[in-house]
SEDO-528667 format. One record per residue: residue in three letters; y, x, z of N, C-alpha, C, O in turn. Coordinates in nm, 2 decimals. Layout:
BEGIN
{r "Ala",{Y,X,Z},{Y,X,Z},{Y,X,Z},{Y,X,Z}} ...
***
This chain:
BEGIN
{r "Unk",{12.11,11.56,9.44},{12.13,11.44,9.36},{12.25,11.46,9.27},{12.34,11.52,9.31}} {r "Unk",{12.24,11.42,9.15},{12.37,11.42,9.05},{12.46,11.31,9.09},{12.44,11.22,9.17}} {r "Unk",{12.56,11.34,9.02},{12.69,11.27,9.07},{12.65,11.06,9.01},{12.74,10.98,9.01}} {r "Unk",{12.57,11.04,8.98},{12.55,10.92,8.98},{12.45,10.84,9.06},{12.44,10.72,9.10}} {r "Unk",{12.39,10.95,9.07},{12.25,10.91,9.21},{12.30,10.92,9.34},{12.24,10.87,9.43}} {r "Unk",{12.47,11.01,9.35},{12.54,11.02,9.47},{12.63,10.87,9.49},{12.63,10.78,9.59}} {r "Unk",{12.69,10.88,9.40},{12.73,10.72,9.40},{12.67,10.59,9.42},{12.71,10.48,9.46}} {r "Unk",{12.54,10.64,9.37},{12.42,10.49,9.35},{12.42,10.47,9.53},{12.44,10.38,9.61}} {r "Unk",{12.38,10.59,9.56},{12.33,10.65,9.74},{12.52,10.55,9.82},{12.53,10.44,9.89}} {r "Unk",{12.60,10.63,9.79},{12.69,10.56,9.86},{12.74,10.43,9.88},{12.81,10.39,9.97}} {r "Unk",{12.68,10.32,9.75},{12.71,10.24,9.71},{12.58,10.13,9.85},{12.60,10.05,9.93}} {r "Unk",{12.46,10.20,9.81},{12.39,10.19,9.93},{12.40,10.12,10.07},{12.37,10.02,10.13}} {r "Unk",{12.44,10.27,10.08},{12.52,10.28,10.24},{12.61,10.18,10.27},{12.59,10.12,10.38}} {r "Unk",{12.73,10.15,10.20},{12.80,10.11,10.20},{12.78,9.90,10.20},{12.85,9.80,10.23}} {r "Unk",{12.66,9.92,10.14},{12.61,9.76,10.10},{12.55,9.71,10.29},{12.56,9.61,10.36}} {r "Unk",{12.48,9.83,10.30},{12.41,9.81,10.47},{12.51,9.84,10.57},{12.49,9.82,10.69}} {r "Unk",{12.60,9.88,10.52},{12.73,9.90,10.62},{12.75,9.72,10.67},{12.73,9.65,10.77}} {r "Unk",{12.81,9.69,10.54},{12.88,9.56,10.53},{12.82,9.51,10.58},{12.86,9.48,10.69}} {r "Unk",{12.68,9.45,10.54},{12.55,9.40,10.54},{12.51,9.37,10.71},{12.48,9.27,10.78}} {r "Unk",{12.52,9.50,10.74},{12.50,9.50,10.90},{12.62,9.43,10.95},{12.62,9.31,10.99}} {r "Unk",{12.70,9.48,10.94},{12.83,9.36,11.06},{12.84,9.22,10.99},{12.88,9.14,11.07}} {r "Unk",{12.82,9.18,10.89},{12.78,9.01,10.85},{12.68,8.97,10.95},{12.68,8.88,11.04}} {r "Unk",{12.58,9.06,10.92},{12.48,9.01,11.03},{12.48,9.04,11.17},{12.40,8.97,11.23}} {r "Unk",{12.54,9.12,11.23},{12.62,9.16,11.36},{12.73,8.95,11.39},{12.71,8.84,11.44}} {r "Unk",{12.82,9.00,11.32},{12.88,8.89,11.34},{12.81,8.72,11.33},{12.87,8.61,11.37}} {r "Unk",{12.72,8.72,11.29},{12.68,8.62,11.25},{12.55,8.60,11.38},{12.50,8.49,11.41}} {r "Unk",{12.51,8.72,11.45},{12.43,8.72,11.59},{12.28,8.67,11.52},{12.19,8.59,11.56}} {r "Unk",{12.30,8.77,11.40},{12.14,8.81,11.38},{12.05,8.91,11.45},{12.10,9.01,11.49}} {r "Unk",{11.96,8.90,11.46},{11.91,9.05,11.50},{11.82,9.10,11.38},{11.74,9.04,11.31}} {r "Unk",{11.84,9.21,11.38},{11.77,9.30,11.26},{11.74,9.42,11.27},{11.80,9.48,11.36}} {r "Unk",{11.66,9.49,11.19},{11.65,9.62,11.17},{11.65,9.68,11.08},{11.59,9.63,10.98}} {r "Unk",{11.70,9.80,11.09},{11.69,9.86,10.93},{11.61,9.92,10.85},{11.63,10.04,10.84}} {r "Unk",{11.49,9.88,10.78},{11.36,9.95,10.76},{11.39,10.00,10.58},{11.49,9.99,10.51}} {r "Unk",{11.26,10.05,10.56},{11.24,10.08,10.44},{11.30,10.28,10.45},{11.32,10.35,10.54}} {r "Unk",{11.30,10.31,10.30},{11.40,10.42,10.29},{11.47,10.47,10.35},{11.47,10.58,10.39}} {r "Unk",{11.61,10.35,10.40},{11.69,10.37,10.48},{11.69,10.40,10.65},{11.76,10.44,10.73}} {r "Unk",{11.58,10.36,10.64},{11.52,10.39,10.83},{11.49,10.53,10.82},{11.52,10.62,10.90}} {r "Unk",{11.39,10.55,10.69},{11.35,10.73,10.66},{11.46,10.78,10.65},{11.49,10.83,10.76}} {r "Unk",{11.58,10.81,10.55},{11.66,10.87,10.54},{11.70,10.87,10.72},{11.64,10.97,10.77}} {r "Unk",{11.76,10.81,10.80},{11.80,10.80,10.87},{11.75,10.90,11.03},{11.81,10.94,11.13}} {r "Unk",{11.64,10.92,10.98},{11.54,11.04,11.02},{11.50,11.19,10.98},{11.44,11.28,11.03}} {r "Unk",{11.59,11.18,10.84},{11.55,11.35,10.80},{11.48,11.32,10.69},{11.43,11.42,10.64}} {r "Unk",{11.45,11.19,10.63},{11.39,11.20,10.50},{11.48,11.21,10.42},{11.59,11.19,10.47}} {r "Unk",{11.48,11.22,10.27},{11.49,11.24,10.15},{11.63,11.09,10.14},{11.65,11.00,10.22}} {r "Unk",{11.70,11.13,10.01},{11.79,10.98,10.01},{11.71,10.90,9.90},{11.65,10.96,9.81}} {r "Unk",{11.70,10.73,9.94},{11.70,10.66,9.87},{11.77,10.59,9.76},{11.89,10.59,9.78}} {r "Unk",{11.72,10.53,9.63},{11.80,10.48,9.53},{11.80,10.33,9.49},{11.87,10.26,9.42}} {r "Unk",{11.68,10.29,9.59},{11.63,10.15,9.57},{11.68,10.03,9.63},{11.71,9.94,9.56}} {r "Unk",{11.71,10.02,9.78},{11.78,9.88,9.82},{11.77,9.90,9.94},{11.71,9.99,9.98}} {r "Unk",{11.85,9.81,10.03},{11.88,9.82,10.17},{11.74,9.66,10.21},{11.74,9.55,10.16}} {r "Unk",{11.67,9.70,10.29},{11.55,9.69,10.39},{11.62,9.61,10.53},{11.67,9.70,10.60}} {r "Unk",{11.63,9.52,10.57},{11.62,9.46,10.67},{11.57,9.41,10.69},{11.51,9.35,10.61}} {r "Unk",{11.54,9.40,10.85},{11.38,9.32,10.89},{11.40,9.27,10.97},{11.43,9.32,11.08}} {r "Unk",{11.38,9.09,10.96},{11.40,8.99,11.09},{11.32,8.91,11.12},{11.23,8.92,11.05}} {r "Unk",{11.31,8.82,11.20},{11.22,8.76,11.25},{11.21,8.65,11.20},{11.32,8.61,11.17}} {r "Unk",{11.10,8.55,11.16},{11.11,8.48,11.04},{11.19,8.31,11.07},{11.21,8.23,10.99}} {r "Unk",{11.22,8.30,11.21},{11.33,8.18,11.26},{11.43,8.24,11.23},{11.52,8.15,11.22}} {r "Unk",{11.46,8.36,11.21},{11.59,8.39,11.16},{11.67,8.45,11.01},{11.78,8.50,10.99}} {r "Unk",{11.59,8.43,10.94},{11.55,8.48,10.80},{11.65,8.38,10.71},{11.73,8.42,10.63}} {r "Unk",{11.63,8.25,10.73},{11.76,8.15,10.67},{11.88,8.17,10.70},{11.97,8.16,10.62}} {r "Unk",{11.90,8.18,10.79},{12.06,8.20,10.90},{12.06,8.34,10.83},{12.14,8.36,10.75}} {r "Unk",{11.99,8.41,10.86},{12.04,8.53,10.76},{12.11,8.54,10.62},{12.23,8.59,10.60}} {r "Unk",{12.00,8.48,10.49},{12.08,8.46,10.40},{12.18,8.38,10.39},{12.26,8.43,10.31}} {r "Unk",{12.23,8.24,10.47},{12.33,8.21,10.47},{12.42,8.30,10.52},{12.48,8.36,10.43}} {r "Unk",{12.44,8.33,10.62},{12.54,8.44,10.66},{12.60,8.56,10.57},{12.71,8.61,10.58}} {r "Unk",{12.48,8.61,10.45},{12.54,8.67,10.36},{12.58,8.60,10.25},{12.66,8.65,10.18}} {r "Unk",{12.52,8.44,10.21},{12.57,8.34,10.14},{12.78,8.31,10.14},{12.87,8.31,10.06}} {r "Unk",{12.76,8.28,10.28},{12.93,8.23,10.36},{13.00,8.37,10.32},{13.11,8.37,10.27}} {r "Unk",{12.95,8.49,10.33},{13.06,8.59,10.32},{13.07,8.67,10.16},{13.11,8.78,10.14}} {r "Unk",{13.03,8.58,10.06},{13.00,8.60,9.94},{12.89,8.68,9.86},{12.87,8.72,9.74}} {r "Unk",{12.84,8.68,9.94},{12.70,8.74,9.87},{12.65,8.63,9.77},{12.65,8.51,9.78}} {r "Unk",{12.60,8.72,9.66},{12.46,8.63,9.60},{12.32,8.68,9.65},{12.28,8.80,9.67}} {r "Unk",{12.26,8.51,9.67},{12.14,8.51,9.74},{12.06,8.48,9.64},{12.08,8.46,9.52}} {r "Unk",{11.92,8.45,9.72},{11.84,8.46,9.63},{11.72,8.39,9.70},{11.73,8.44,9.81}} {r "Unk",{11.60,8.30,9.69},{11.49,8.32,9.78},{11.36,8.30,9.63},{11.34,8.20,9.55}} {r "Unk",{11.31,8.44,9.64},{11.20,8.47,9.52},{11.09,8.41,9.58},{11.09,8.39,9.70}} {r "Unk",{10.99,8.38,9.50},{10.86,8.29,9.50},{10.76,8.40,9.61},{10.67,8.33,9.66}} {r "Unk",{10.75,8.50,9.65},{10.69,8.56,9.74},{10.65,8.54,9.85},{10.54,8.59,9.90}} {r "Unk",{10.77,8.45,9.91},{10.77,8.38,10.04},{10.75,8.46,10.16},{10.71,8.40,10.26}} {r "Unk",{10.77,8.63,10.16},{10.73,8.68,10.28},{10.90,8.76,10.28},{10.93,8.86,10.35}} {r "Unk",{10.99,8.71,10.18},{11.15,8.79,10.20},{11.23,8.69,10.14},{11.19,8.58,10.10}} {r "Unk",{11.37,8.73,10.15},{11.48,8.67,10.09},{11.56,8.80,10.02},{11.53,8.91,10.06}} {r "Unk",{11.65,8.77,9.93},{11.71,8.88,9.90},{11.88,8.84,9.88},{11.90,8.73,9.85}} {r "Unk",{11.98,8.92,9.90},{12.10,8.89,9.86},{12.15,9.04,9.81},{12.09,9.14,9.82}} {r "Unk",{12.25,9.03,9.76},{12.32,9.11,9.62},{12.45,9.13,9.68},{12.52,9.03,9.71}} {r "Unk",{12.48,9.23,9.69},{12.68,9.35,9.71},{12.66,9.38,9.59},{12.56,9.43,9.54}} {r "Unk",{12.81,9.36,9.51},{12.79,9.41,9.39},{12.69,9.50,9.36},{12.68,9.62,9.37}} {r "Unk",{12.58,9.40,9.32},{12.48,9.48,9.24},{12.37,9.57,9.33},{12.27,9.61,9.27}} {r "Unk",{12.40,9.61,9.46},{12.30,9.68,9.51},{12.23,9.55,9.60},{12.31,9.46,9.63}} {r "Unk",{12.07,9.53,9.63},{11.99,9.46,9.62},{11.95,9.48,9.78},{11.90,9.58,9.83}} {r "Unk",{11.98,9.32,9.87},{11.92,9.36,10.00},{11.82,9.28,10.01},{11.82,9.17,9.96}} {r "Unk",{11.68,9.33,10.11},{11.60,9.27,10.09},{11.60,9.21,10.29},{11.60,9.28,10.40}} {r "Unk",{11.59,9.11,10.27},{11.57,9.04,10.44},{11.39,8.99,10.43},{11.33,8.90,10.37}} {r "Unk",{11.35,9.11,10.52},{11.19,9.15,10.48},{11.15,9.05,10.63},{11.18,9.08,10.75}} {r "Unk",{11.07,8.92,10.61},{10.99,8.87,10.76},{10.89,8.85,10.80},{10.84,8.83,10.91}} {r "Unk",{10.83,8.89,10.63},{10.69,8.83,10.66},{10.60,8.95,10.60},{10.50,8.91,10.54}} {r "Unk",{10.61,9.07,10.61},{10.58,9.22,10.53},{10.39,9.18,10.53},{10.33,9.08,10.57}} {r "Unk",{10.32,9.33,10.47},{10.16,9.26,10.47},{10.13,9.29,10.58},{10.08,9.18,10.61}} {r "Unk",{10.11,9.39,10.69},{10.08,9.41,10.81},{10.16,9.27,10.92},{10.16,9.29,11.04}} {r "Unk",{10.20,9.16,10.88},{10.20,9.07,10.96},{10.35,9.01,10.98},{10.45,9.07,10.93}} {r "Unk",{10.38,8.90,11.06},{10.55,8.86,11.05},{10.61,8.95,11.15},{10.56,8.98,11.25}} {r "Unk",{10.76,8.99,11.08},{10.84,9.07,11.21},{10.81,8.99,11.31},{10.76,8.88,11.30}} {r "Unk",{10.83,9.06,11.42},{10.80,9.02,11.59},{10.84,9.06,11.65},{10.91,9.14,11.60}} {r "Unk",{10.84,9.06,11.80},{10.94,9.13,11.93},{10.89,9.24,11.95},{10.97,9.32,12.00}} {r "Unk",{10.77,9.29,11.93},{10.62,9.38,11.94},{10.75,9.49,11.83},{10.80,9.59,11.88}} {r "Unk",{10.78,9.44,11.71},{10.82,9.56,11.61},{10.98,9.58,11.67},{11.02,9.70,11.67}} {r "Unk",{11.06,9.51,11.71},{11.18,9.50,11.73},{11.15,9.63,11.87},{11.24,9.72,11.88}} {r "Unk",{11.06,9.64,11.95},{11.03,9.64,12.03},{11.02,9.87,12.02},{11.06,9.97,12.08}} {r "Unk",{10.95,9.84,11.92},{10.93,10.00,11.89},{11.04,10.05,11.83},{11.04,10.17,11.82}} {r "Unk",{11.16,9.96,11.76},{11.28,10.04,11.74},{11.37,10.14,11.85},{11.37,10.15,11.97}} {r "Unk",{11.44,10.19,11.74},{11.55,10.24,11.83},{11.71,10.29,11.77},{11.73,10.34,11.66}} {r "Unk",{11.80,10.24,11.86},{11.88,10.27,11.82},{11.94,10.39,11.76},{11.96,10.48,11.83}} {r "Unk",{11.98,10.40,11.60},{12.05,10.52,11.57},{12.18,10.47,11.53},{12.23,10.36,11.53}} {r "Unk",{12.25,10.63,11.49},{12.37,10.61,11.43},{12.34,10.65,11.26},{12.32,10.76,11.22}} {r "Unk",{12.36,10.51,11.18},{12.34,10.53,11.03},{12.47,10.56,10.96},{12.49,10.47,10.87}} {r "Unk",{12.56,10.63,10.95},{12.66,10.60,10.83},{12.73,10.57,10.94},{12.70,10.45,10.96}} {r "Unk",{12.80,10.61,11.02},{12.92,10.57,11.12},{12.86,10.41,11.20},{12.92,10.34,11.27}} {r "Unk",{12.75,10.40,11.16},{12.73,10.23,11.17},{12.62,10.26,11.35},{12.57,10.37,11.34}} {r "Unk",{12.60,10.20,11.45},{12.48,10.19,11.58},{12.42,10.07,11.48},{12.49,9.97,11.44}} {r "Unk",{12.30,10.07,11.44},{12.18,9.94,11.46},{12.04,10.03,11.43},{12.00,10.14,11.39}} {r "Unk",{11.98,9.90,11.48},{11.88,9.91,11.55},{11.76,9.98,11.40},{11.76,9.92,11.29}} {r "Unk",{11.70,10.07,11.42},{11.60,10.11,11.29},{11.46,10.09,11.34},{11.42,10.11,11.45}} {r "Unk",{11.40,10.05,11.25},{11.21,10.04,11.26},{11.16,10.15,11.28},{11.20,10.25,11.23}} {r "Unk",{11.06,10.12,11.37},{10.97,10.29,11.41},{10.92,10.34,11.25},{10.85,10.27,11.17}} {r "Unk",{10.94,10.42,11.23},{10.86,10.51,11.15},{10.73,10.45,11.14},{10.71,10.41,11.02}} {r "Unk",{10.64,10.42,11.23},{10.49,10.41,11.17},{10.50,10.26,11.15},{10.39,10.22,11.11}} {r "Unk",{10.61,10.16,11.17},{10.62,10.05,11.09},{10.64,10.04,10.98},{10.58,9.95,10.91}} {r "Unk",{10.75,10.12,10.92},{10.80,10.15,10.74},{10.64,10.17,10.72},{10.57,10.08,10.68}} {r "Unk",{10.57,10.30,10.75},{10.50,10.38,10.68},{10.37,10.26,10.62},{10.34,10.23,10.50}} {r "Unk",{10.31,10.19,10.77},{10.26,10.06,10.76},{10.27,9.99,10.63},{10.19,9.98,10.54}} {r "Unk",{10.40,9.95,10.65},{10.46,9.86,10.55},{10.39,9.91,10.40},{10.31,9.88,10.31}} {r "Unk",{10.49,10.01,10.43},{10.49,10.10,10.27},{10.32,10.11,10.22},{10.27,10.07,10.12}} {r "Unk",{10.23,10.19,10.33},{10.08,10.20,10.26},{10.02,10.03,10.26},{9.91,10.03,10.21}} {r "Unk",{10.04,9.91,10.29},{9.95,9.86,10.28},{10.04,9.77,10.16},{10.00,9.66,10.15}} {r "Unk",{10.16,9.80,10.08},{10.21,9.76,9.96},{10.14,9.84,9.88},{10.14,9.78,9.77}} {r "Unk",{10.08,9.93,9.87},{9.96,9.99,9.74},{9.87,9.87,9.72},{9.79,9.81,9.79}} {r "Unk",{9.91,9.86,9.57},{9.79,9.81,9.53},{9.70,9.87,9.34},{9.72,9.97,9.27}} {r "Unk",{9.63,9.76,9.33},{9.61,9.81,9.16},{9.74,9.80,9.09},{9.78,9.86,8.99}} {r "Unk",{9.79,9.74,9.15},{9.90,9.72,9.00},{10.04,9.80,9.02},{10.12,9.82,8.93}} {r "Unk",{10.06,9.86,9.16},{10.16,9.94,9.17},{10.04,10.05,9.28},{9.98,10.01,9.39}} {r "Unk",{10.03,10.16,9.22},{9.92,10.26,9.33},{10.03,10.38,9.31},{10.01,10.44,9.21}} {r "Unk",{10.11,10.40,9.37},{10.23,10.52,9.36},{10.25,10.56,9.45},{10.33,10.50,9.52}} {r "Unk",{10.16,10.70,9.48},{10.16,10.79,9.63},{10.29,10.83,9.63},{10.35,10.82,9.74}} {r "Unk",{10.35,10.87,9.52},{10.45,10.96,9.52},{10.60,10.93,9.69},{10.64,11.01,9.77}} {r "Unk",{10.65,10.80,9.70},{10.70,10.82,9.79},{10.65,10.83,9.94},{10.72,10.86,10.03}} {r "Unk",{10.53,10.79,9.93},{10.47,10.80,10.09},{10.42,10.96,10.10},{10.38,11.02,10.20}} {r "Unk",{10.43,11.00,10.01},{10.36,11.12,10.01},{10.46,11.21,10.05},{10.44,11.30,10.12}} {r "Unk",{10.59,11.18,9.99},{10.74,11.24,10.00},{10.76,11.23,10.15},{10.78,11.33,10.21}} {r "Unk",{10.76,11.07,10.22},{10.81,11.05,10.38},{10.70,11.12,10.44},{10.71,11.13,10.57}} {r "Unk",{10.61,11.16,10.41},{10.46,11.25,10.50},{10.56,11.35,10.51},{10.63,11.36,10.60}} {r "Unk",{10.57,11.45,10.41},{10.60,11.59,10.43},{10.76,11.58,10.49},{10.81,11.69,10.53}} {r "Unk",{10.82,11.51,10.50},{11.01,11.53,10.57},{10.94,11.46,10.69},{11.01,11.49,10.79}} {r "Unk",{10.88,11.41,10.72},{10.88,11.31,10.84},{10.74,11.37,10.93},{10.76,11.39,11.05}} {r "Unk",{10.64,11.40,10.90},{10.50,11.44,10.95},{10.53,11.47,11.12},{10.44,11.44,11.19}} {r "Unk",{10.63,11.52,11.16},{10.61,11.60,11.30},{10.68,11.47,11.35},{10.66,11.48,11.47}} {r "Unk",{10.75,11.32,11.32},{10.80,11.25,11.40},{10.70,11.07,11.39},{10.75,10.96,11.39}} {r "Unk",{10.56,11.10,11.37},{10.53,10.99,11.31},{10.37,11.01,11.38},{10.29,11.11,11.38}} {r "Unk",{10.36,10.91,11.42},{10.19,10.86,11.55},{10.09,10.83,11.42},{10.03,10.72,11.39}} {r "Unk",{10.08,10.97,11.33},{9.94,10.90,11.22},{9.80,10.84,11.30},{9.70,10.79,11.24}} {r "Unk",{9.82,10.88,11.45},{9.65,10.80,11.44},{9.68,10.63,11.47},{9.59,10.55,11.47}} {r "Unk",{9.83,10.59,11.50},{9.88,10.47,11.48},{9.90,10.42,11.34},{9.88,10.30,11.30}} {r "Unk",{9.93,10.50,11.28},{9.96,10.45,11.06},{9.81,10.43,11.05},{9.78,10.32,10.98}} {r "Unk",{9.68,10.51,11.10},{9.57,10.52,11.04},{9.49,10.38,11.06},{9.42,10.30,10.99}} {r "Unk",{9.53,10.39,11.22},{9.46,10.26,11.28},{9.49,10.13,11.21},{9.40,10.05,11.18}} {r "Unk",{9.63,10.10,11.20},{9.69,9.97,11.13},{9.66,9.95,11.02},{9.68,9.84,10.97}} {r "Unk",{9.59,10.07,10.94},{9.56,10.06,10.76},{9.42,10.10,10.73},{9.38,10.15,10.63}} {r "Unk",{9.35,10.08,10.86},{9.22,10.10,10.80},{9.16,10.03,10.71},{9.06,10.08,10.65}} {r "Unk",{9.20,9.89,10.69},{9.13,9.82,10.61},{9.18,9.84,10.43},{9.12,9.79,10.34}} {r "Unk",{9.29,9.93,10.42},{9.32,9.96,10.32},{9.25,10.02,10.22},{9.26,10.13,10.26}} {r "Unk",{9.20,10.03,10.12},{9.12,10.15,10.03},{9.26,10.28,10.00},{9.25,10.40,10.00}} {r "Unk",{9.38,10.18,9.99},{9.49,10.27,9.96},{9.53,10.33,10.01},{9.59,10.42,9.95}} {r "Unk",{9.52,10.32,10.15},{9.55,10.39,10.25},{9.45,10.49,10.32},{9.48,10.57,10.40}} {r "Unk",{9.32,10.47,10.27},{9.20,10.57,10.30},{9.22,10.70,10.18},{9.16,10.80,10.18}} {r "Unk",{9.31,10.67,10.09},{9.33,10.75,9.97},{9.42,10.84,10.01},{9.42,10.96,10.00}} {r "Unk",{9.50,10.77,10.07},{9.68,10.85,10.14},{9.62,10.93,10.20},{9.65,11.05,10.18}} {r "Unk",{9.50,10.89,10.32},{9.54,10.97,10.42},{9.42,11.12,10.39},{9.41,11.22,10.47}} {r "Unk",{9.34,11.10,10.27},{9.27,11.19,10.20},{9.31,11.27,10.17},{9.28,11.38,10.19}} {r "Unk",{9.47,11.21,10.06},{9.53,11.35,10.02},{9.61,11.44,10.13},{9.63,11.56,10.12}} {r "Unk",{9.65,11.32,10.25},{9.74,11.42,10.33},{9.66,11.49,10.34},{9.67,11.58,10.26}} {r "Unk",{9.51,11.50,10.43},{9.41,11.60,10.48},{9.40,11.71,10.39},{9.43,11.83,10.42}} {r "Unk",{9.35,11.67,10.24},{9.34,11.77,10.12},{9.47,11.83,10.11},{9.46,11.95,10.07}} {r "Unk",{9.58,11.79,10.13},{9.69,11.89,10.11},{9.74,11.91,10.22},{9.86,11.95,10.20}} {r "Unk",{9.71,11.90,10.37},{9.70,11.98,10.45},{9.85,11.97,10.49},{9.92,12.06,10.53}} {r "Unk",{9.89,11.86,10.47},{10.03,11.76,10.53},{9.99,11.74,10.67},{10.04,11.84,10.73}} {r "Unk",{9.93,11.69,10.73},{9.84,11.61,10.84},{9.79,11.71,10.87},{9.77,11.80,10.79}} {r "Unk",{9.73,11.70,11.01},{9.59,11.75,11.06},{9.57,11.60,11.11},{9.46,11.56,11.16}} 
***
């Protein structure tokens, strides 16, 4: 990474650092998904936003808690997230993702790592991945990063679990085409 994509990356880190102990102190429960759960595994670094994932009784108490400790919040017309703002890096409090609302079932398949000097709790792998293939659609169809978390991630990840959860996908019958064709997967 160049020295501004290293900063962007630190700036990151540092937003889910904070981010986590607001919500630590505030006796949220969460997890860390998205990119940041991959990175956290041996994938590639992220440039996009810090991914938390809670359960949807706890999703308001969330953004307030980063509200009270100066965050700017946000609640976009989507109605399945909230978002709040660390100078400028972008967090997303994910509850209601397309594969269904966070639940104890997903809290359930985490596990604790160590992110950045930080213990919390990260989403299983074939939940991001989930997430991430059944966000393909016509209007955003961009293999490019699922295709990236296949090849760093392939040996730690239950694809006949990703396959099963996204069968109804066409997008995800496409993913799992090219992995086969490019011989990512068996």
């Amino acid at each position: 990474m160049a020295g501004g994509q290293e900063q962007e990356f630190g700036a990151l880190l540092g937003a889910m650092k904070k981010a986590a102990g607001i919500l630590n102190e505030a006796e949220v429960p969460f997890l860390l998904g998205g990119g940041l759960a991959c990175w956290a595994r041996g994938a590639p670094k992220t440039e996009h936003d810090v991914d938390f994932l809670v359960r949807p009784r706890d999703a308001e108490r969330a953004l307030e808690a980063f509200d009270e400790a100066g965050m700017r919040t946000e609640k976009p017309p989507e109605g399945w997230l909230l978002k709040a703002y660390d100078d400028g890096v972008m967090i997303d409090l994910i509850f209601d993702p397309q594969d269904g609302p966070v639940d104890d079932a997903m809290f359930g398949r985490a596990e604790e790592l160590e992110v950045h000097a930080t213990r919390v709790k990260v989403a299983a792998l074939e939940d991001v991945l989930v997430q991430k293939l059944l966000a393909l659609s016509e209007q955003q169809p961009d293999f490019s990063s699922v295709l990236e978390l296949a090849r760093a991630l392939r040996e730690q990840v239950d694809w006949e679990d990703v396959r099963e959860r996204t069968q109804e996908s066409p997008f995800a019958k496409g993913y799992f085409t090219l992995l086969d064709e490019l011989e990512i997967v068996s």
